[in-house]
N, C-alpha and C positions, 0 to 999 in steps of 0.2 A: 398867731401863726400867719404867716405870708406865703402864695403860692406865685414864685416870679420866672419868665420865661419871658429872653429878648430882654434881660434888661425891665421889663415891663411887668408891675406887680398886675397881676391876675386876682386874686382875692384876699380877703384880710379880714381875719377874725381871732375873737379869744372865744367863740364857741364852737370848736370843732368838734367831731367827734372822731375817735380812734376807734379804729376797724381793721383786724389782720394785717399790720402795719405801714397803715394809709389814715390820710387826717382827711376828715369829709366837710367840706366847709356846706353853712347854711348857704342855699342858692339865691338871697340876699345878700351876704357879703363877697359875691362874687361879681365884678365887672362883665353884664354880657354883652358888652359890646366887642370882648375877644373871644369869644365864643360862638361856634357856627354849630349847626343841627347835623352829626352825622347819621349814615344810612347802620351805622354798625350798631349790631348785636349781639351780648353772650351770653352766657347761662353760668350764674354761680348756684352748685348744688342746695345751698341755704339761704343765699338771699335773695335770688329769683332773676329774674331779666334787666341786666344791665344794658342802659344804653349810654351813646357815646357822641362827645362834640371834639369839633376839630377848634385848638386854640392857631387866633391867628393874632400876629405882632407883627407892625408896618408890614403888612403883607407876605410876611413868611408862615407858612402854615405849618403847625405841628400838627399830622393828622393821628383822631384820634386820642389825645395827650388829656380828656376829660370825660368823666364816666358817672353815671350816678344812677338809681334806682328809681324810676316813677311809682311802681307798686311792691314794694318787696314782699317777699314769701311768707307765707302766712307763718307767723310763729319767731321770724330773724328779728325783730322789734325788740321782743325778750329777750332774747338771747345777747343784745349788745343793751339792753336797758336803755337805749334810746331809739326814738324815733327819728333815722337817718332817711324817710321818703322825700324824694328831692335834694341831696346834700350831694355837693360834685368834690369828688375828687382827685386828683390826676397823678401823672407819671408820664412816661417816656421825656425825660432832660427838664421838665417843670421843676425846680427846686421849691422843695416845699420847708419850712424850716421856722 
C-alpha cells in the first residue's frame, strides 16, 4: 500500500492494517518529514483519542490529512486483532491505494 499526496509518496508498506475502511500504516513506514504535529483531537467511541498531523508537500499543507492512536481504548486491540498503537492513517485528498 502507498499513501501519495502532491505527487509525493507519503508512506509505503505491505503491513497495513484495515480498520472501518482506512489502511493504518506502521509509523515506520511512514516518511515524517511530511508530517507536522497537529493541535487536533477526536474521540472515536471504541478506539479512544485520535490525534492528528498536518501533511505538508513543497510547502502546501493538507491540514489535518493524518490521524492515528497513541493509546487506544482499552479492549479496540481485540476487537481489530491487531495492535494499531501508533499506525497513521490518513484521508482528506491523500490517495491511498
Amino acid at each position: 500500500m502507498k499513501a501519495v499526496w502532491n505527487n509525493q509518496i507519503i508512506a509505503q508498506s505491505d503491513k497495513t492494517i484495515y480498520i472501518e475502511g482506512n489502511q493504518y500504516f506502521p509509523k515506520s513506514s511512514v516518511d515524517s518529514k511530511f508530517l507536522k504535529d497537529s493541535y487536533t483531537t477526536t474521540t472515536c467511541f471504541w478506539k479512544g483519542i485520535a490525534s492528528y498531523y498536518d501533511v505538508i508537500v513543497d510547502g502546501k499543507i493538507n491540514k489535518d490529512a493524518a490521524w492515528y492512536y497513541h493509546i487506544p481504548m482499552d479492549g479496540s486491540i481485540g476487537k481489530v486483532k491487531h495492535d494499531f498503537t501508533d499506525y497513521i492513517a490518513f484521508w482528506n485528498g491523500v490517495i491511498v491505494s
